[in-house]
Steps between C-alpha positions, in 0.01 A plus 500: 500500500681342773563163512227329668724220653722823691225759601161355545380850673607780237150529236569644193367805306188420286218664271161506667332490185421104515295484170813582283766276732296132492650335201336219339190568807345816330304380262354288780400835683110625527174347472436165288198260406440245351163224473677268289731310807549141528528249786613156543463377814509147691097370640443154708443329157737691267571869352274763433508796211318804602525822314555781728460905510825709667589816614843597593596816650832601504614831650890625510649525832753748660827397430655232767826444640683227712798684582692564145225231326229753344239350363172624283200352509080465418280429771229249363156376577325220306162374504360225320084389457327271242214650284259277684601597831591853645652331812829523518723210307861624583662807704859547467685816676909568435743724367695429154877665532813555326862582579631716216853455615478060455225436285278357782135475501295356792171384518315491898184390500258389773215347472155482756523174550821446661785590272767647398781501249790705390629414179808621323660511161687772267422686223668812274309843489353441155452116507119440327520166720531436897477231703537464854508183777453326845586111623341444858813444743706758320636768743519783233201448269231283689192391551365509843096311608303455778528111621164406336606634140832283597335193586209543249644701184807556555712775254802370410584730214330848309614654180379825336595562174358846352496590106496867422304521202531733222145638488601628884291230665724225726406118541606248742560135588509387864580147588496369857625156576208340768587220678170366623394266791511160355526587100778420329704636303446899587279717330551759230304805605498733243345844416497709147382846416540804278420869732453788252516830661179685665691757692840703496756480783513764777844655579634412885433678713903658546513616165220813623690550755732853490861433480632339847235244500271696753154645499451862489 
């Protein structure tokens, strides 16, 4: 591959089959739930534990290229109630990627209330572990709000760290650093749960495609 530094135009040759090129991501890909999730987060008068129920979707993209940077990748969709309320308690769109030739794995995530993130850390192909990161202010892997959440709760810092299980479900921590209006010292916002597996991943859509990448 050429070196990224000389040609920044030239993209290199890849597989199309995205399911068998996304490392430590493909156990994440397909359909999970879970009823079992936990939140901790910051109230006028304190914290607040609430169980939650979640469903993530996560769907392999085409393969994706930035010149000679390829990159494979899941779309995702999560969506969070509580058993006592079917409104919805979190929505969270993004993509989870990873460069095969670095070790990279992104996280970009956006949120309906006026946020977004990209986080960033690295990972090998069969690591059973992952963990990825964003500091608000950092150019590479941010965190980016609207001005109330950065007057009001302001993000200073999110962490994922993901646990591949060996009964083939996957749990997570998230932490998020909350620096709010008049509280000191910032919050710890964090989140738990275990997803088991309710349905199987669906190829992209390139790998039905006849050789040459073109419909028929």
């Amino acid at each position: 591959m050429p070196n990224t530094l000389d040609d920044i135009f030239t993209e290199p040759d890849f597989s199309p089959d995205t399911l068998a090129n996304l490392g430590p991501l493909r156990r994440l890909a397909g359909v999970w739930q879970s009823d079992k999730g936990v939140d901790i987060n910051p109230k006028a008068d304190g914290s607040e534990r609430r169980v939650f129920r979640e469903r993530v979707e996560m769907t392999p993209i085409d393969p994706q290229t930035n010149g000679p940077q390829l990159l494979y990748g899941l779309r995702y969709h999560i969506h969070i109630n509580t058993p006592e309320e079917a409104i919805t308690f979190h929505d969270q769109v993004g993509y989870w990627l990873w460069e095969p030739a670095t070790g990279l794995i992104m996280q970009s995530l956006t949120i309906p209330r006026g946020q977004a993130v990209l986080a960033g850390g690295t990972a090998r192909a069969d690591d059973k572990r992952i963990s990825v990161e964003a500091r608000r202010g950092d150019t590479r892997f941010g965190i980016c709000s609207t001005p109330f959440l950065e007057q009001a709760f302001r993000t200073d810092y999110y962490r994922i760290d993901i646990t591949f299980n060996d009964d083939g479900s996957w749990s997570y921590v998230t932490r998020t650093d909350l620096a709010l209006r008049g509280k000191e010292p910032p919050f710890d916002h964090r989140d738990t749960n275990t997803l088991r597996q309710v349905g199987p991943p669906v190829p992209n859509p390139l790998v039905g495609l006849p050789k040459g990448g073109k419909a028929g």
